[in-house]
C-alpha positions, 0 to 999 in steps of 0.5 A: 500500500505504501509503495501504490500511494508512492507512485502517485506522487508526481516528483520532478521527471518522474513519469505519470501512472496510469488510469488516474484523475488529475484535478488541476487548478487553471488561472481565475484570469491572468493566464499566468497563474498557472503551475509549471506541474499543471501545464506539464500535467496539461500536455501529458495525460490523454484526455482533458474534461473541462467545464467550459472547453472554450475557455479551456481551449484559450488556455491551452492554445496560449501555451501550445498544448494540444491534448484532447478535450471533451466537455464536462458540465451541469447538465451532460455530467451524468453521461459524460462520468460513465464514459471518463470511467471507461476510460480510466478503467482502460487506464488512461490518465483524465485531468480535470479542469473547471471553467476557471480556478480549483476543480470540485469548489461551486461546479459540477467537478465534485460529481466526478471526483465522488465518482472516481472515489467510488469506483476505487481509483486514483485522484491525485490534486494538481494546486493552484489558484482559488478565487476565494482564497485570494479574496480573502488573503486581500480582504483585511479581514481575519483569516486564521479561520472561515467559513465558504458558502459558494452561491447563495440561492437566487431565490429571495426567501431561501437566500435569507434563510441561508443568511440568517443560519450565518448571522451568528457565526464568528468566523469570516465568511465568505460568499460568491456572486453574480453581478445580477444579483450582487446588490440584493445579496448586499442588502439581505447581508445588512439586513441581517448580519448588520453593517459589518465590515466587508470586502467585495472583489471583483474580477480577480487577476482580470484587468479590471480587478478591483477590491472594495473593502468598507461597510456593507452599507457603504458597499451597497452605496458604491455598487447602486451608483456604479452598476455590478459587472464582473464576477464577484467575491463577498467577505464578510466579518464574523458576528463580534463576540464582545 
């Protein structure tokens, strides 16, 4: 078991095993954000499933990588997890790429991975950028621990209901947004947690990246004078105990 586990670490010049699933974390903008072990995974295996093939294929059309693609999303999971199990059974080496940032967080990778778990075989994670993470190293707010919610729900109700199962949490949270529905998820966090401190960042590593950090009320001031465009990250600073 030892000697098996071994195997699958990926050393400098070491060669790839067979019938793995590589989860490998691709830029959240900047194409340079991306791991020399990523691209040498990239160019190495037989077969890329990406979530979004067209931004995929940008990438991998700047870097001159050439291997296969297929398309791996919401709505053609079901049937495309039976044909990446085939041929990983017949052992051919996957890498697993989302529409942009680490594979598995708010999108549909984390059907997969469960799957390759269950059917017995290996997973080996190729690092890289998260969207999260780096909202939260620029955000001033504590760190040492948090709490990710991803995408609240786009219905009203139900969203504050999810906001007010938060409202006592002393951790940092941290949300993901559409620019649609920035403001509304702005105003239900007032609403209920109070005008904490904040920082919503925008477009992050993209040309126009911006970082907004200030009251909650005062962030809902800036995005109803300037309309939301672009992807967004929340954080929010846990409730204060004294």
């Amino acid at each position: 078991m030892e000697k098996k586990k071994k195997d699958l670490f990926l050393e400098q010049g070491e060669k790839f095993v067979k019938g793995v699933l590589y989860i490998v974390s691709t830029p959240i903008g900047n194409l340079e954000d991306i791991t020399l072990r990523a691209l040498r995974t990239l160019k190495e295996v037989e077969l890329i499933a990406a979530e979004d093939t067209r931004r995929t294929r940008k990438l991998l059309s700047h870097y001159q990588i050439h291997t296969p693609l297929v398309s791996y999303f919401a709505h053609n999971k079901i049937r495309r997890e039976k044909y990446l199990l085939k041929m990983l059974g017949e052992g051919k080496r996957i890498a697993l790429v989302s529409e942009a940032g680490t594979p598995g967080i708010s999108d549909p990778g984390y059907s997969l991975i469960r799957a390759v778990l269950e059917a017995g075989m290996d997973i080996i994670p190729i690092p890289g950028p998260t969207a999260l993470i780096s909202a939260l190293g620029v955000s001033g707010l504590p760190i040492h621990e948090f709490v990710f919610i991803g995408f609240l729900s786009s219905k009203g109700g139900r969203r504050k209901r999810e906001l007010q199962n938060l409202e006592a949490e002393t951790k940092t949270i941290v949300i993901y947004e559409s620019p649609h529905r920035l403001l509304a998820t702005l105003r239900d966090i007032l609403e209920i947690f109070g005008d904490r401190d904040s920082a919503v960042a925008r477009e992050l590593t993209k040309k126009y990246e911006e970082i907004s950090r200030d009251k909650v009320s005062l962030q809902i001031a800036k995005f109803t004078a300037v309309p939301p465009r672009g992807e967004f990250v929340i954080v929010v600073e846990g409730k204060r105990t004294s």
